[in-house]
C-alpha positions as CSV (number, residue, x, y, z in Angstrom):
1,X,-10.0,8.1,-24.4
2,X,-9.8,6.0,-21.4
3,X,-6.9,3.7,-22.9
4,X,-4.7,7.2,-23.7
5,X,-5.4,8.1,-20.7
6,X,-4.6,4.6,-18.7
7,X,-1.7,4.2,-20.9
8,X,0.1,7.9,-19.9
9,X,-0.3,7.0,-15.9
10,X,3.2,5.1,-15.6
11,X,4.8,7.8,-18.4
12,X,3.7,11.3,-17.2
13,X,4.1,12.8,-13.7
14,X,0.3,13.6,-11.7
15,X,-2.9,12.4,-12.1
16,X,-5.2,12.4,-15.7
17,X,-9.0,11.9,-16.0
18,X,-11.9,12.0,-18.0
19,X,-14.5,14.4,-17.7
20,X,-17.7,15.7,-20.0
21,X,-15.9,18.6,-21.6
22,X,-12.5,16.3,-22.1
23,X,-9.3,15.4,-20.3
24,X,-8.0,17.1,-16.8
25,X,-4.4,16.5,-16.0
26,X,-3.0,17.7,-12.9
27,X,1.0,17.7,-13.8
28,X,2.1,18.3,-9.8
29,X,2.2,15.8,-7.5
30,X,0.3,16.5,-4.4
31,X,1.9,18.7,-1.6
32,X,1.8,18.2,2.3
33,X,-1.4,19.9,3.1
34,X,-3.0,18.4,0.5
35,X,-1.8,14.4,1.9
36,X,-2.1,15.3,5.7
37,X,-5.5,16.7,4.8
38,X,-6.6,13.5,3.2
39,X,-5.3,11.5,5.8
40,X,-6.8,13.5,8.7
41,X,-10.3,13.2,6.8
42,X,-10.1,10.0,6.2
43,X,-9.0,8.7,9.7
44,X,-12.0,11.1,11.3
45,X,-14.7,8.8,9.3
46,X,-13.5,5.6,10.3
47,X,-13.9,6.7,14.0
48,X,-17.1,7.2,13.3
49,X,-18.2,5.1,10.7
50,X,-19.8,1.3,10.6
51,X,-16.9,-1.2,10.0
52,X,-18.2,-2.3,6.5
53,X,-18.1,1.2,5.4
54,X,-14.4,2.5,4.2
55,X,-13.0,5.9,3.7
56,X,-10.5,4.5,0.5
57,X,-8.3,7.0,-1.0
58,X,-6.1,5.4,-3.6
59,X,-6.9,3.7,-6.9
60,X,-9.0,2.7,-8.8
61,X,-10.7,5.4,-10.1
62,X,-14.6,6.1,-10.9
63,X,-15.5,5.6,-13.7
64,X,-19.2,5.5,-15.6
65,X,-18.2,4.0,-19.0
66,X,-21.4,5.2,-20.9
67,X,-21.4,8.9,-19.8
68,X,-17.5,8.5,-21.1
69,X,-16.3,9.9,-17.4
70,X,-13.4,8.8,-15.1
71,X,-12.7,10.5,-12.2
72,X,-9.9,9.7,-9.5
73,X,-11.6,11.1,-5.7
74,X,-9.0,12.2,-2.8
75,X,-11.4,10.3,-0.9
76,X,-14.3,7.6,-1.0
77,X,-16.5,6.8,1.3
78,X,-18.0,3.0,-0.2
79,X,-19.2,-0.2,1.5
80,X,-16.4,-2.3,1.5
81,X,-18.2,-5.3,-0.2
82,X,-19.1,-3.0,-3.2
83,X,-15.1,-2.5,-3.6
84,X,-14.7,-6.1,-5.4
85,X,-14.3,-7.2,-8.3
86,X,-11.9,-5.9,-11.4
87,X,-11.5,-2.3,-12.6
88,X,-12.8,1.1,-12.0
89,X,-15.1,1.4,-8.9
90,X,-18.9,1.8,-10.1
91,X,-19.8,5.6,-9.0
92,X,-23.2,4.3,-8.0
93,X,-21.8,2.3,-4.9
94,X,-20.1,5.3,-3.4
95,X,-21.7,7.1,-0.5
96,X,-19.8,9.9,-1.0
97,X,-16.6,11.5,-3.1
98,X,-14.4,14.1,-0.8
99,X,-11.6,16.3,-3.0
100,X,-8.8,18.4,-1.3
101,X,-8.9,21.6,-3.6
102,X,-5.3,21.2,-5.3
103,X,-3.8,24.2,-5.0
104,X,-2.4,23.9,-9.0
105,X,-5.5,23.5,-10.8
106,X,-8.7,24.6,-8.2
107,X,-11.4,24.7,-10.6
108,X,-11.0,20.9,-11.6
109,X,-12.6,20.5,-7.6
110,X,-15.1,24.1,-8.0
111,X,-15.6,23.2,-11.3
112,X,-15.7,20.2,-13.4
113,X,-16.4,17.6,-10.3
114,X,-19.1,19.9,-9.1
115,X,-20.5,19.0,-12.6
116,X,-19.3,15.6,-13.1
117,X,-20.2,14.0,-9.7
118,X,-24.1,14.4,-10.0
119,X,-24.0,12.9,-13.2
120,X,-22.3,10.0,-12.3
121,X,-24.6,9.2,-9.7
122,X,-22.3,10.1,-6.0
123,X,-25.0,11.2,-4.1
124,X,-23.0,13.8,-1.8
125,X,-20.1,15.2,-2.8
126,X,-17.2,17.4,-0.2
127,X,-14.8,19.6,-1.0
128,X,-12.0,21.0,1.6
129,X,-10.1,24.0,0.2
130,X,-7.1,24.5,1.9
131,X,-6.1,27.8,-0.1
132,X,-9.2,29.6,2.2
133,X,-9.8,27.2,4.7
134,X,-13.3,26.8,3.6
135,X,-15.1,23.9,1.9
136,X,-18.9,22.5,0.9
137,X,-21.2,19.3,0.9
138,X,-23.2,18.7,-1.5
139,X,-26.4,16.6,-1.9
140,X,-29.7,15.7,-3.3
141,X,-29.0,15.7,-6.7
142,X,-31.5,17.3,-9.2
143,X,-32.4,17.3,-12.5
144,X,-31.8,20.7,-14.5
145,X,-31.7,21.9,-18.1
146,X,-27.9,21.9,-18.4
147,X,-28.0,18.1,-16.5
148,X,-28.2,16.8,-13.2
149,X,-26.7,18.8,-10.3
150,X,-26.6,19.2,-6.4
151,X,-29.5,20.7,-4.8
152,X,-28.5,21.8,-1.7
153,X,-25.0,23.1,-0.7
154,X,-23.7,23.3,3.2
155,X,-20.7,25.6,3.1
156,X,-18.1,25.6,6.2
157,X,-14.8,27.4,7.3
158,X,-12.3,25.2,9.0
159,X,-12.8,25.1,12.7
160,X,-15.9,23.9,12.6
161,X,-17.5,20.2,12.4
162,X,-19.4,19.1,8.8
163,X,-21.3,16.3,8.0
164,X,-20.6,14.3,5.2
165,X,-23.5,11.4,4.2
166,X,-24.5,11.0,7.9
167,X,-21.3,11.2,9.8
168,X,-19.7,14.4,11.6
169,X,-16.1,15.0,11.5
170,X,-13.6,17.9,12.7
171,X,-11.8,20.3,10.4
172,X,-10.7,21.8,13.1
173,X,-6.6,20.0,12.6
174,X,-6.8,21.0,8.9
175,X,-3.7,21.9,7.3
176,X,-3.7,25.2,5.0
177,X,-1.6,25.9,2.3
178,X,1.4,28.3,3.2
């Protein structure tokens, strides 16, 4: 699955990957809001951050080869030491995994990350949902029946300041989706 899905990057427009219930593609490219939200998130976390710590949006993806998922994070929050080496970044190393809620296909962020990010290990997962102007963190993964999953959810409406890991940032400049 992962070669298909390597080999359709350069070929098909948006963004593929590889979850537990099979492949997500995202066909649209992202939109303003979506980028200028990213951007805004990540540049709040660097102010605040330690200098060996990166907020890294951009390739390559995360991928845990034995559960058989890759996933490609708006945002990563990772020590920059733990960003060498050759292919897929190791979802153990990440501090955290932030997602802009694409406006084309919502539930991949609600949904199938919310699922996909406690297996692989990211020990707090954010989500910014520019459609409401609401988001969550989520943390302290559990074990459950159905597999492991968050614990505890922080919800937030835009306007006011969320902590992701153990830095505080604004959402009060968030775009929202017209």
């Amino acid at each position: 699955m992962r070669n298909f899905v390597l080999s359709l990057d350069d070929t098909l427009p948006g963004k593929f990957e590889i979850t537990k219930e099979g492949t997500v593609h995202d066909p649209r490219a992202p939109v303003a809001p979506h980028e200028l939200t990213t951007l805004r998130q990540r540049r709040c976390l660097e102010r605040v951050m330690p200098e060996d710590v990166v907020a890294h949006a951009g390739v390559p993806d995360v991928e845990d080869a034995i559960q058989g998922v890759m996933r490609h994070p708006d945002i990563i929050v990772i020590r920059e030491p733990d960003m060498e080496g050759d292919g897929s970044f190791d979802p153990r190393t990440l501090i955290a995994a932030i997602e802009v809620v694409s406006r084309s296909n919502p539930d991949n962020d609600w949904v199938g990350k919310m699922r996909d990010y406690p297996l692989l290990g990211v020990p707090v997962y954010a989500v910014f949902d520019p459609r409401t102007g609401t988001g969550a963190v989520l943390s302290e993964i559990h074990s459950t029946p159905d597999g492991p999953r968050y614990a505890t959810r922080k919800d937030f409406v835009y306007g006011e300041d969320v902590t992701i890991a153990e830095w505080t940032i604004p959402t009060d400049a968030l775009p929202r989706y017209p």
